[in-house]
TORRODREN-987040 format. One record per residue (C-alpha): residue number from 1; residue in one letter; chain; y, z, x. Coordinates in steps of 0.1 Angstrom, whole numbers. Layout:
! residues N
- NUM/a/A/Y/Z/X
...
***
This chain:
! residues 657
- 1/x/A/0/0/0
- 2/x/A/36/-8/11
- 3/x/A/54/22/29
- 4/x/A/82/38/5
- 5/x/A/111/24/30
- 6/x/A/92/-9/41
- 7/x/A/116/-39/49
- 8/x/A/94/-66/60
- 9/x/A/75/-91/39
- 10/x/A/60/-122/46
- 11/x/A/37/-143/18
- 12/x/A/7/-126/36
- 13/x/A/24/-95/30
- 14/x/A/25/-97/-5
- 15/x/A/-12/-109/-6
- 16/x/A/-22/-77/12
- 17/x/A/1/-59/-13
- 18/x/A/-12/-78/-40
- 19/x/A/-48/-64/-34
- 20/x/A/-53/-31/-46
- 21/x/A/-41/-41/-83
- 22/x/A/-68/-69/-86
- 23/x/A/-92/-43/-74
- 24/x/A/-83/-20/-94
- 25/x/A/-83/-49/-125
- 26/x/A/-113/-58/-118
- 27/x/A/-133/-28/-117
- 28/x/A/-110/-18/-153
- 29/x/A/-135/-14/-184
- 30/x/A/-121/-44/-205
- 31/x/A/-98/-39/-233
- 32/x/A/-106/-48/-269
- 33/x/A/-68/-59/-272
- 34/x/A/-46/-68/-250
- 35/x/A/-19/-71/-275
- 36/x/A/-18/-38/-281
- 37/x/A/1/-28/-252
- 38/x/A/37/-22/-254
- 39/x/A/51/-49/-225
- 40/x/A/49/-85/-233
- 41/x/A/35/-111/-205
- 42/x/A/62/-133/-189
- 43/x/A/59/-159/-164
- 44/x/A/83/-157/-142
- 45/x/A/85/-192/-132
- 46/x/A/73/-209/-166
- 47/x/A/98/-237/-166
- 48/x/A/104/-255/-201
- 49/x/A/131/-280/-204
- 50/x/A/146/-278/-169
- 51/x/A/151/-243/-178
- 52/x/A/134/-215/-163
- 53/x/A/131/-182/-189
- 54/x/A/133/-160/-155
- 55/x/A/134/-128/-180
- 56/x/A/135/-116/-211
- 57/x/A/138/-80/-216
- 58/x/A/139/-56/-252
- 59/x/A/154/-23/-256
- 60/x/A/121/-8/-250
- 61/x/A/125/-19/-217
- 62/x/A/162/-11/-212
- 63/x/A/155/26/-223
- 64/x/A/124/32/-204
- 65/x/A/147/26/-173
- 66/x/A/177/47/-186
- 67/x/A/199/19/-180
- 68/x/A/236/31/-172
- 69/x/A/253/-1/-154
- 70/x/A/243/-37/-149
- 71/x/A/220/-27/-114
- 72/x/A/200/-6/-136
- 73/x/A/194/-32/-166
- 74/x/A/183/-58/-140
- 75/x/A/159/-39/-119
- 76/x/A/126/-50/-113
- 77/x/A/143/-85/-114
- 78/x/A/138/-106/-83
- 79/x/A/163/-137/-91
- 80/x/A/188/-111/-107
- 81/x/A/205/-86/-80
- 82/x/A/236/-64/-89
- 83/x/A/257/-60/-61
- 84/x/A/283/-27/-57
- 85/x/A/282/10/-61
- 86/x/A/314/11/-89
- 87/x/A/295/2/-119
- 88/x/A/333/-16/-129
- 89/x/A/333/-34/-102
- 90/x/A/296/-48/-96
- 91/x/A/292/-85/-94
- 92/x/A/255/-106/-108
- 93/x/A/241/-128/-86
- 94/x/A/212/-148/-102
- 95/x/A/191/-163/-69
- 96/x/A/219/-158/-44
- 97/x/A/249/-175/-72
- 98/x/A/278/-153/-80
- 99/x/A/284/-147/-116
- 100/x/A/316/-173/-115
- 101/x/A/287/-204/-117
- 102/x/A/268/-178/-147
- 103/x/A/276/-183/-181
- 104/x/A/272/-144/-196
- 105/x/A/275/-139/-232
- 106/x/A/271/-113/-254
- 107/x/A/265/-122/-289
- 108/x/A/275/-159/-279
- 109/x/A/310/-146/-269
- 110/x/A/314/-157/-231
- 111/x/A/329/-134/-210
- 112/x/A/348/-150/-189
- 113/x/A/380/-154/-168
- 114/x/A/391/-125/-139
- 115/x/A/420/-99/-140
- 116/x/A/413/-76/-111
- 117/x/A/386/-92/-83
- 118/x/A/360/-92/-111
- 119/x/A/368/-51/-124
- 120/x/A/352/-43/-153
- 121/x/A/349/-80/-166
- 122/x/A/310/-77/-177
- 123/x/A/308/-40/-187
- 124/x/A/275/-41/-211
- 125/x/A/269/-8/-228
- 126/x/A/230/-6/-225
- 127/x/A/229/21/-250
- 128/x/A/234/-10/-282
- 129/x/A/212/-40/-262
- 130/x/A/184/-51/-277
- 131/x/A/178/-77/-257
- 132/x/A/187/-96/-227
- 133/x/A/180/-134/-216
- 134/x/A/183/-144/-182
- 135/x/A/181/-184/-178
- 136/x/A/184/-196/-139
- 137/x/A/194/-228/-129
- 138/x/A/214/-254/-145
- 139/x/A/193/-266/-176
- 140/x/A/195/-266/-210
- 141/x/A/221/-282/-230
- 142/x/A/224/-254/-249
- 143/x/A/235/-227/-223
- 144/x/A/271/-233/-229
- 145/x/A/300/-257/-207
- 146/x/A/301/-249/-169
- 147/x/A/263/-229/-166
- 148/x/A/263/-244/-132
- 149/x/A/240/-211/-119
- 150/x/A/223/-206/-152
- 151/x/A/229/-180/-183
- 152/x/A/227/-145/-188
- 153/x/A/228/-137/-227
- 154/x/A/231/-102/-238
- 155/x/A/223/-95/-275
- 156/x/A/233/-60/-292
- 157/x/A/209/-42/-322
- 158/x/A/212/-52/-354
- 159/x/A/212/-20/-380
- 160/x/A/180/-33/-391
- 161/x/A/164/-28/-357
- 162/x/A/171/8/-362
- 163/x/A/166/14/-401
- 164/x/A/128/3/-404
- 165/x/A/118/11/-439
- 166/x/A/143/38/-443
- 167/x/A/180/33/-460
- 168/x/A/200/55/-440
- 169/x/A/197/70/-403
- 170/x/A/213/86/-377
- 171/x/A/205/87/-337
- 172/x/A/219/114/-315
- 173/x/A/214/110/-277
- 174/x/A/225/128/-247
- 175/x/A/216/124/-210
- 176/x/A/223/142/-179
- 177/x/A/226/124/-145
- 178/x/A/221/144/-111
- 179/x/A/236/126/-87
- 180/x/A/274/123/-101
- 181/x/A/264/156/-124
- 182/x/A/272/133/-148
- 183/x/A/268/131/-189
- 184/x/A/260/107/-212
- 185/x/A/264/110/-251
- 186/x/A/259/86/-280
- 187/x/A/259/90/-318
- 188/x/A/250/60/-342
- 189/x/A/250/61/-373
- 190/x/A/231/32/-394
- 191/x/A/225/25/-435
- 192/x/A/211/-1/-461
- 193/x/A/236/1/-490
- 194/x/A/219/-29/-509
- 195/x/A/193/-52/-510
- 196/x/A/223/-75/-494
- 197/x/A/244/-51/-467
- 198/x/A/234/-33/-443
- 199/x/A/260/-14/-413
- 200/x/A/260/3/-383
- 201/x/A/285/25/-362
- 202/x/A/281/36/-325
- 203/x/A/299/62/-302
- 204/x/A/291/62/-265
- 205/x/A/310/89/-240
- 206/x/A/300/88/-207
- 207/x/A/315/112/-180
- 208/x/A/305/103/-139
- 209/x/A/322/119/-111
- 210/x/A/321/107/-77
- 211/x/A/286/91/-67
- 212/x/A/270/107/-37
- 213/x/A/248/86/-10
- 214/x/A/214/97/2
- 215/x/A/232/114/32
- 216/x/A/252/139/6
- 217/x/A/285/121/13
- 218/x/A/305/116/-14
- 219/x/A/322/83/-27
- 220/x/A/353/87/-36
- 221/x/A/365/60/-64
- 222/x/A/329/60/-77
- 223/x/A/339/82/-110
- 224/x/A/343/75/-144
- 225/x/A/355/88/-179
- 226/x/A/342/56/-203
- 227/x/A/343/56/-242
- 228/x/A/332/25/-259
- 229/x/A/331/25/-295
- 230/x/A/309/-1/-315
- 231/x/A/308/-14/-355
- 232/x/A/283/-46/-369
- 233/x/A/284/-55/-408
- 234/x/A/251/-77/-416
- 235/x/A/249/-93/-446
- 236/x/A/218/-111/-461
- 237/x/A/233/-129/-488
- 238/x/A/198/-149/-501
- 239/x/A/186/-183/-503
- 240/x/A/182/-181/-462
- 241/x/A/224/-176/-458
- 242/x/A/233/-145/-431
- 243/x/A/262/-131/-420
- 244/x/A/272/-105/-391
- 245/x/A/305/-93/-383
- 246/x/A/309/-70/-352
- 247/x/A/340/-52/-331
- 248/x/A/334/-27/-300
- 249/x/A/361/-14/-279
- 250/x/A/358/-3/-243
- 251/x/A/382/16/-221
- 252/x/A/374/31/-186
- 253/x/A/400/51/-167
- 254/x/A/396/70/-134
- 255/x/A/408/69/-98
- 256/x/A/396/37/-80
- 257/x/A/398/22/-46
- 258/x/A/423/-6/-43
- 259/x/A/400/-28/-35
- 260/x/A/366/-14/-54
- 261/x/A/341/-33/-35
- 262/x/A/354/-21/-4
- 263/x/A/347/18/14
- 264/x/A/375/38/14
- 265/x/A/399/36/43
- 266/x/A/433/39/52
- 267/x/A/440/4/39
- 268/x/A/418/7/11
- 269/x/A/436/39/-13
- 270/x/A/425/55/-47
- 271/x/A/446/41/-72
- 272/x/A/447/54/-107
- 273/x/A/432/24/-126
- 274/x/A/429/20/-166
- 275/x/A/415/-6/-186
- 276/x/A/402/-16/-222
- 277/x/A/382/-45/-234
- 278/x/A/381/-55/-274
- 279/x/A/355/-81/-285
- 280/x/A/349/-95/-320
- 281/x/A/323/-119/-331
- 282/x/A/317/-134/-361
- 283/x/A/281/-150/-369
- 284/x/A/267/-172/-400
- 285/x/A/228/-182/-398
- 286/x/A/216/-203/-427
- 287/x/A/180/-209/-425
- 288/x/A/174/-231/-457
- 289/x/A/144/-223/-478
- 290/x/A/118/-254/-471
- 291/x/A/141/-277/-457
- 292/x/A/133/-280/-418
- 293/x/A/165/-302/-411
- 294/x/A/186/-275/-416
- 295/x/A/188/-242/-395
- 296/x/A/224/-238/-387
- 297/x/A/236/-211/-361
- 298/x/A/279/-204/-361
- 299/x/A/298/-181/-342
- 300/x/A/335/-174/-337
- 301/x/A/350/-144/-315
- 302/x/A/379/-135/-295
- 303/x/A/381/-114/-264
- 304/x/A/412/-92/-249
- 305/x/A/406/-73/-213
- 306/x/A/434/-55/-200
- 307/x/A/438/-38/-167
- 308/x/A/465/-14/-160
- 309/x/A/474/3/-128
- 310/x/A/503/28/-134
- 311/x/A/512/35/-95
- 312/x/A/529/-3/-95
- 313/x/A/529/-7/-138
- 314/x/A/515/-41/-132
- 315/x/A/490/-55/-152
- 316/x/A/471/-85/-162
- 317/x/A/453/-95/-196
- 318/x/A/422/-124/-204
- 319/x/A/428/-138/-238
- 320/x/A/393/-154/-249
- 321/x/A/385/-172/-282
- 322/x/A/356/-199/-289
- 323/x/A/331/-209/-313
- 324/x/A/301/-227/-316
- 325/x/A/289/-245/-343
- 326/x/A/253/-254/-341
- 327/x/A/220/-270/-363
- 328/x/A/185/-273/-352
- 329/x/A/162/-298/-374
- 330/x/A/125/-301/-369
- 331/x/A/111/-336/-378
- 332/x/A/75/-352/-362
- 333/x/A/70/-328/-334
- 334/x/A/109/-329/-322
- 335/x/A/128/-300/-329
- 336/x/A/166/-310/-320
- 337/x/A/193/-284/-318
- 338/x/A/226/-300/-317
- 339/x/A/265/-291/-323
- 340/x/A/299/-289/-306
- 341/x/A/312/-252/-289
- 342/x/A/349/-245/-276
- 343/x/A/365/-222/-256
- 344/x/A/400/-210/-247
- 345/x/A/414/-187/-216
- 346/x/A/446/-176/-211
- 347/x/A/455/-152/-181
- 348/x/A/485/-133/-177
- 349/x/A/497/-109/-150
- 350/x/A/530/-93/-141
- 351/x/A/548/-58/-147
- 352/x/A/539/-44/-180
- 353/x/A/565/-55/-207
- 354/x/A/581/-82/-180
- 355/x/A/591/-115/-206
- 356/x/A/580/-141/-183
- 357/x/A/545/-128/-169
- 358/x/A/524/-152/-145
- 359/x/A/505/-173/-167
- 360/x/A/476/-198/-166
- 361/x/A/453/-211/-193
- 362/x/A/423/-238/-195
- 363/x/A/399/-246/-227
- 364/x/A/366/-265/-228
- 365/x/A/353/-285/-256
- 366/x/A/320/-297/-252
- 367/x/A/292/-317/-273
- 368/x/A/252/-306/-272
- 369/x/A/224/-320/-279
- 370/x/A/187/-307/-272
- 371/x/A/153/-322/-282
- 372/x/A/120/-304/-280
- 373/x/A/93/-326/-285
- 374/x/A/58/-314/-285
- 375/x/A/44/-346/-277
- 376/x/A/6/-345/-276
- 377/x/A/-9/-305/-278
- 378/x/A/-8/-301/-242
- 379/x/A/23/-316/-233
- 380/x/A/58/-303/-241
- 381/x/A/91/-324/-232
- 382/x/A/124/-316/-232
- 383/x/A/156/-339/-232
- 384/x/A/193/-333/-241
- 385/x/A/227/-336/-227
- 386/x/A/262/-321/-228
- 387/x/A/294/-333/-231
- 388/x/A/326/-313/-218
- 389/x/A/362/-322/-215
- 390/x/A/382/-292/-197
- 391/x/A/414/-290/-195
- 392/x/A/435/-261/-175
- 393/x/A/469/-253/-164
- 394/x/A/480/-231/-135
- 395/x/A/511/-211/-129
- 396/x/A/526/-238/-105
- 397/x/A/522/-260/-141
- 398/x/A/496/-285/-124
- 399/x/A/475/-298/-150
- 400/x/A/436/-304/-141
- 401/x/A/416/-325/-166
- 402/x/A/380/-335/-162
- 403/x/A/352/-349/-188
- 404/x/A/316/-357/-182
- 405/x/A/277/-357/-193
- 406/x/A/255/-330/-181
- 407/x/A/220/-343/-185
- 408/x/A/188/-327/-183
- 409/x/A/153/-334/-185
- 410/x/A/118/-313/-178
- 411/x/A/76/-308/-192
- 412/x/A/55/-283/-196
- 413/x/A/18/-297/-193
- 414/x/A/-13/-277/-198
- 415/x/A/-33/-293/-173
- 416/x/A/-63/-273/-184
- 417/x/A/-68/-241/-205
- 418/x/A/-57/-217/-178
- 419/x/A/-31/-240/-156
- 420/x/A/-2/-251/-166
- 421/x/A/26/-267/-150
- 422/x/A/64/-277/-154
- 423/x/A/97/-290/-139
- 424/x/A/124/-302/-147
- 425/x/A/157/-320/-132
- 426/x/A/191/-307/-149
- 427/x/A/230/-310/-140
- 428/x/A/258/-288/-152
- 429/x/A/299/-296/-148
- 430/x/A/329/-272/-149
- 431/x/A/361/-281/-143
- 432/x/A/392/-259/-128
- 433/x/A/394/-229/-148
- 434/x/A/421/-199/-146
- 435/x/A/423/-175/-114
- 436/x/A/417/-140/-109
- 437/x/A/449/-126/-128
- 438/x/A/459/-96/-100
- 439/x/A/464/-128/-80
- 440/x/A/484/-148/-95
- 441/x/A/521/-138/-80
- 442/x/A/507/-156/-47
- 443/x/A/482/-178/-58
- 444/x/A/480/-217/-49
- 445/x/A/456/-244/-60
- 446/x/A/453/-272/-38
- 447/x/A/469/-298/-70
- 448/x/A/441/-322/-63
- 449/x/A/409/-299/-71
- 450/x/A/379/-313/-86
- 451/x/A/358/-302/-108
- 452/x/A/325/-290/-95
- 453/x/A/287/-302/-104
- 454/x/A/258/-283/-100
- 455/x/A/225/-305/-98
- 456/x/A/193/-284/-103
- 457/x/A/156/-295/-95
- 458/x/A/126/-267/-105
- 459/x/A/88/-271/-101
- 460/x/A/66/-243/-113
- 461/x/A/27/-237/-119
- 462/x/A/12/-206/-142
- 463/x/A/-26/-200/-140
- 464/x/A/-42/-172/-161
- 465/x/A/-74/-158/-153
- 466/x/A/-87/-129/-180
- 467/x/A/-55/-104/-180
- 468/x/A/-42/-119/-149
- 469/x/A/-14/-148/-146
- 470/x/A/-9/-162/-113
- 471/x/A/27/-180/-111
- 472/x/A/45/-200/-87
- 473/x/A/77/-220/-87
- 474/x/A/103/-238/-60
- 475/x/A/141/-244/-71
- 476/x/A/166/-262/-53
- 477/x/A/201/-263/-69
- 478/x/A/232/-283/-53
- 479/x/A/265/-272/-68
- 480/x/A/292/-299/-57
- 481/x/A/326/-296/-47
- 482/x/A/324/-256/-52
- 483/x/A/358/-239/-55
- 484/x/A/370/-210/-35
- 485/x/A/390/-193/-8
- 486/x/A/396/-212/19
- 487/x/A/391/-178/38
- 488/x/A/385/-150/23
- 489/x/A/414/-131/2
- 490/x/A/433/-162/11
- 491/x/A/449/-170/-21
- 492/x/A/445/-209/-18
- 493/x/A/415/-225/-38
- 494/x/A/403/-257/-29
- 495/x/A/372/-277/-30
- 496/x/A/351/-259/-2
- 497/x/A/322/-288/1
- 498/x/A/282/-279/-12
- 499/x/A/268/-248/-23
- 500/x/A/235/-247/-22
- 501/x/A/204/-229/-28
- 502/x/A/169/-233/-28
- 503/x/A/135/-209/-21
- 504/x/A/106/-205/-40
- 505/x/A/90/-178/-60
- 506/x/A/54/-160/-66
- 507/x/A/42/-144/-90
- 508/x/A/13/-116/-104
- 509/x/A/13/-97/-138
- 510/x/A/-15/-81/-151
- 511/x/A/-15/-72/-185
- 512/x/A/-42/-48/-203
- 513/x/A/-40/-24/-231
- 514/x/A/-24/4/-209
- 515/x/A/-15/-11/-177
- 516/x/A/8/-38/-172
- 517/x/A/18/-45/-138
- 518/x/A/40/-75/-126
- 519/x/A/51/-82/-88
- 520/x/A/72/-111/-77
- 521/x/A/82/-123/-44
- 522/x/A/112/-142/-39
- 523/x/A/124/-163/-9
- 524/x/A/160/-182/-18
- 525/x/A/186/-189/8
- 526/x/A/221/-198/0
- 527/x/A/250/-217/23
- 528/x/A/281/-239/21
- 529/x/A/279/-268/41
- 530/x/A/249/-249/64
- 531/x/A/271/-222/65
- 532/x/A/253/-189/52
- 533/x/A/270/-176/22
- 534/x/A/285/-137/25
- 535/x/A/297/-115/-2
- 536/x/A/330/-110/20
- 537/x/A/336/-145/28
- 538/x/A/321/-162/-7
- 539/x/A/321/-131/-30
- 540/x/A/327/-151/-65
- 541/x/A/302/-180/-51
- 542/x/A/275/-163/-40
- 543/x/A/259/-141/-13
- 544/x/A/229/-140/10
- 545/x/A/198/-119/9
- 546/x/A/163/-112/26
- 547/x/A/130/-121/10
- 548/x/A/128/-99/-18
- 549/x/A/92/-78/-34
- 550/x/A/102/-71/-68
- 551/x/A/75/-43/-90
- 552/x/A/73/-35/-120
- 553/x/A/44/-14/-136
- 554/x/A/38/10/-165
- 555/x/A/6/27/-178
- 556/x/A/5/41/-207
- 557/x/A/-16/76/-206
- 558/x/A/-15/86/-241
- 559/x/A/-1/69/-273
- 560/x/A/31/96/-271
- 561/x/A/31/90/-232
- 562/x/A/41/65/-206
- 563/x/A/46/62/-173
- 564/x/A/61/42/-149
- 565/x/A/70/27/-115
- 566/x/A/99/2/-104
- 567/x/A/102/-9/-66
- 568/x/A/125/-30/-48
- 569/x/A/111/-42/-13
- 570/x/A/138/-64/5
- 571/x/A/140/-79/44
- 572/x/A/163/-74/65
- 573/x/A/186/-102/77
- 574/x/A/198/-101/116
- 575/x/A/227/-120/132
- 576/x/A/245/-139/102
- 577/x/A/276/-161/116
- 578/x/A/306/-156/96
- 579/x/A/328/-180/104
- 580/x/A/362/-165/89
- 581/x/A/354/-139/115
- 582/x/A/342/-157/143
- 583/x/A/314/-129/141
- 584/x/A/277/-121/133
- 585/x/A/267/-96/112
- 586/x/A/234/-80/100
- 587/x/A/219/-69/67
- 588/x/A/190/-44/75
- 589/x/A/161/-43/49
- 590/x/A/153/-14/21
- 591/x/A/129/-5/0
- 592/x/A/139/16/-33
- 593/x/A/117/32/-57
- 594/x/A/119/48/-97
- 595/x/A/96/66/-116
- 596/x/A/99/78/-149
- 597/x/A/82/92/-176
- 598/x/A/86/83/-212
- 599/x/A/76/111/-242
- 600/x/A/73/108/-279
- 601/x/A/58/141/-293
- 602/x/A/34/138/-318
- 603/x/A/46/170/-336
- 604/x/A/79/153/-341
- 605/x/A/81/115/-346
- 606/x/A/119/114/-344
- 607/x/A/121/132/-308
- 608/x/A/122/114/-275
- 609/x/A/126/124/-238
- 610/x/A/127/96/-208
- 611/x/A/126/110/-170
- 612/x/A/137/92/-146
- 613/x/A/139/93/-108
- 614/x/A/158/68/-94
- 615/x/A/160/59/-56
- 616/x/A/128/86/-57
- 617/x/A/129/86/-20
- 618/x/A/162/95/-12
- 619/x/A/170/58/8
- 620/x/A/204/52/26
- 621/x/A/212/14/24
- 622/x/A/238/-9/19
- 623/x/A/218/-31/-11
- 624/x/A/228/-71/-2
- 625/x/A/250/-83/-25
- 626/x/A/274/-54/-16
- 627/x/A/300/-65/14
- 628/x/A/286/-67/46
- 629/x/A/290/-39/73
- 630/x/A/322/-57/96
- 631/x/A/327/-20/115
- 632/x/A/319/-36/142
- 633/x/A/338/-64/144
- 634/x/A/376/-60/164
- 635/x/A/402/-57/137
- 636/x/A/372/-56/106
- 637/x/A/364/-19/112
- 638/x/A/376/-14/79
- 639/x/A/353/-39/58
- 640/x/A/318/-25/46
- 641/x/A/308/-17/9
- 642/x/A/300/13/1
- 643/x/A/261/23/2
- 644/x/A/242/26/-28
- 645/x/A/240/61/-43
- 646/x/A/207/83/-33
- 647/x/A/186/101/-55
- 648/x/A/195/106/-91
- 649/x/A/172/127/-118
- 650/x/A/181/114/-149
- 651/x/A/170/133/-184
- 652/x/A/178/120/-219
- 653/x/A/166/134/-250
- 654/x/A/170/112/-284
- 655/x/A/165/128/-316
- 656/x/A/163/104/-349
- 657/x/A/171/114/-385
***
């Protein structure tokens, strides 16, 4: 078995890993049921359409893990790392891609544009997710305009995931946190008023202060004092017609470094920082009663994130509004989702109540079209294209227009009854969009930017034996014409030439009635124009990490009782030329591991209790898609993230009435 704080692997060392679970499999009594177990069986590389499904995760999942931030929804992912130790400040990279090529939605409301180098822009409340979707790769048509990295879609309860066959409910929860003696504390409140309407109401209070790494030093700028309220309105209105209406409300206040992916040091402060984030989103479904042709999907919603920093009163807003007006039909085999989506951004920054604030907008409207065609029982192809006209505006007042297809085309064959392979070739386009908002007063765009074009090529192969599945999958994605700093925290954007990445992926999951057990090695590699991409030089674009041993098991002892184990094996990286610094710098290797243990009483149906251990072993490190350690480096001894936080003992007890 791998050593708690291993940093090597090879393929061969993932074989060797890989051992003692098929042992153990294969000496299991067989189950009557594999069904029965509470994890579902995902392929990690299964690619349909030219679009990997790299994860799909429930709230079963999200709780087990007693999610607080982004890092702790995507563990246990090995294309998905969360870089940063200030949960309002941590960035998503999906195989080595920032989050600035990601489209990330929640309830089909993008979140985009910047205010304040990325703070607080995807904040996700775990406590209301009932699931999450993480697509990688450009690919389907219907991943939205500019998904040049892939999509990320989060999707909040419904009251009917909570009521079951009850009317009315309530659910109180409270956790504790060790490591930043911290508190969480939600109450939801839920109820069927009709056959028609249904509601729900949410409260979340969390209270962090300052995170501690494993040595016991303290990170200052790590705290938080968060509130984020949360309201849905469902109504099934008959003959197949649905409607959902939904607001939340986010604010987040507490001391933060200037720069929050940065250590403290004498040219990195604490600065009081405040901000507030209001999303509504309407959505109609009409799902028409024996008529295939129509299965319409519409959403509208509008987005406003503020930051504030009193010790300068400057601030700097994101206005966001969009809709998407979809249909799927069914017809021979094909089953075609098509429609037209838009989106508006408007950034403003300046001193708070200053008449002429810094200002830059840019919108998108953009055709889809999407055909599934189950051509023969074994063979699956999908086919579609997008089309997207973007439009944007900067502060100088140079206008950018582009408009283009994004095609994409992939299979899934079942070659026999156990193997089954897929690929798929798919292209995405974005044009210029708006700027991080704290930057505008200096910011430049070079006046002849192009728009940029990722080109994505996947090849995967899935082969179940019993309870096993065996996966494996290559990926090579282009993105042309990438925009960014010239250097970074220059504030001149500009066509920097080719990001690119490519790897490949294995895979193992073993799925019984009690155990489930799923470890996936990853190998990607990311550079500009064979230049190897760093958070500090490329931090919106992408960043660089070792080969990468993600696991993820869970046995359930008893019906009332599960267990569980989440690791994170990743190689270290030696001697990485940076060219802004005319320097090399290393990323050592880590290896993190949580446990926990889930309870549901039998004497009480409506109690639950989740511990959790996380970073068990107590494991300083510097996790790679924080900022690389520069100390070293004449006139950079100030530039190095802040390592992740050590051990934390997490207890949350749920009671349900």
């Amino acid at each position: 078995m791998i050593a708690p704080n291993a940093s090597r692997l090879s393929p061969l060392a993932l074989a060797i890993a890989l051992a003692p679970l098929a042992s153990v499999a294969q000496n299991a009594t067989p189950d009557a049921d594999p069904q029965q177990h509470n994890r579902t069986l995902i392929s990690e590389e299964l690619v349909v359409v030219g679009q990997p499904l790299d994860s799909l995760m429930d709230s079963d999942d999200i709780e087990r893990k007693q999610a607080n931030d982004l890092d702790d929804i995507f563990s246990g992912v090995s294309s998905v790392l969360v870089g940063g130790s200030v949960g309002a400040a941590q960035k998503i990279y999906v195989r080595n891609l920032g989050e600035d090529t990601l489209n990330i939605m929640v309830d089909g409301a993008t979140q985009s544009g910047v205010t304040y180098h990325h703070t607080g822009r995807i904040s996700v409340e775990p406590e209301l997710l009932k699931q999450v979707r993480v697509q990688v790769g450009a690919g389907d048509a219907t991943n939205g305009p500019g998904a040049l990295g892939g999509a990320i879609r989060f999707e909040t309860k419904d009251p009917e995931d909570l009521l079951g066959s009850d009317n009315f409910g309530a659910l109180l929860k409270t956790g504790y946190f060790s490591n930043t003696e911290g508190t969480k504390n939600s109450a939801t409140v839920y109820g069927r008023f009709n056959d028609t309407l249904s509601a729900m109401a949410s409260y979340v209070d969390a209270d962090q202060d300052n995170m501690e790494d494993a040595k016991g030093n303290e990170l200052p700028g790590t705290n938080s004092d968060q509130g984020l309220g949360f309201v849905k309105l469902v109504g099934d209105l008959g003959a197949g017609h649905r409607l959902s209406l939904s607001h939340e409300r986010l604010t987040e206040e507490g001391e933060k470094l200037t720069r929050p992916e940065w250590g403290q040091g004498p040219n990195n402060p604490l600065r009081e920082l405040e901000f507030e984030r209001e999303t509504s989103t309407l959505k109609y479904q009409w799902d028409a009663p024996g008529n295939e042709a129509l299965l319409v999907d519409a959403n509208v919603y509008a987005t406003e994130f503020n930051i504030y920093r009193p010790w300068d009163n400057y601030t700097s807003t994101v206005d966001t509004q969009g809709f998407t007006l979809g249909n799927t039909s069914k017809l021979a085999g094909h089953s075609v989702e098509y429609g037209v989506d838009y989106r508006d951004d408007e950034v403003t920054a300046g001193e708070e109540d200053d008449a002429n604030p810094f200002t830059e907008t840019s919108e998108v409207l953009g055709l889809f079209v999407q055909d599934r065609y189950q051509a023969t029982d074994r063979l699956l192809l999908s086919f579609g294209t997008r089309y997207d006209e973007f439009e944007a505006v900067d502060k100088e007042g140079n206008e950018f227009t582009e408009e283009g297809f994004s095609p994409n085309l992939g299979f899934s064959f079942e070659a026999t009854r156990r193997l089954t392979i897929s690929g798929g070739y798919a292209e995405a386009l974005r044009g210029v969009e708006t700027n991080d908002g704290f930057k505008l007063f200096g910011t430049t765009n070079d006046p002849d930017l192009k728009a940029e074009r990722a080109k994505n090529l996947e090849f995967g192969a899935d082969y179940e034996l019993g309870r096993f599945m065996f996966s494996a999958g290559v990926h090579d994605v282009t993105i042309e014409d990438a925009i960014g700093n010239a250097v970074p925290w220059s504030r001149h954007y500009e066509n920097l030439g080719d990001l690119e990445s490519e790897g490949y992926t294995l895979g193992l999951t073993y799925s019984g009635q009690r155990l489930f057990s799923k470890w996936t090695f990853l190998d990607t590699t990311a550079e500009i124009d064979s230049e190897q991409v760093t958070r500090y030089s490329y931090g919106y674009l992408g960043t660089s990490t070792g080969d990468t041993l993600s696991i993820d098991t869970s046995y359930q002892i008893t019906d009332g009782l599960d267990a569980g184990w989440i690791a994170t094996l990743v190689e270290g990286m030696d001697d990485i030329y940076v060219v802004a610094a005319d320097a090399t710098v290393d990323k050592p290797g880590y290896g993190v591991h949580d446990f926990y243990l889930h309870w549901e009483p039998r004497v009480s149906e409506n109690l639950s209790m989740t511990l959790t251990v996380k970073n068990a072993f107590n494991k300083q490190y510097l996790d790679h898609g924080s900022i690389e350690d520069f100390t070293h480096v004449p006139d950079y001894d100030g530039i190095v993230g802040y390592p992740a936080p050590g051990r934390d003992v997490r207890l949350s007890l749920a009671l349900r009435f």
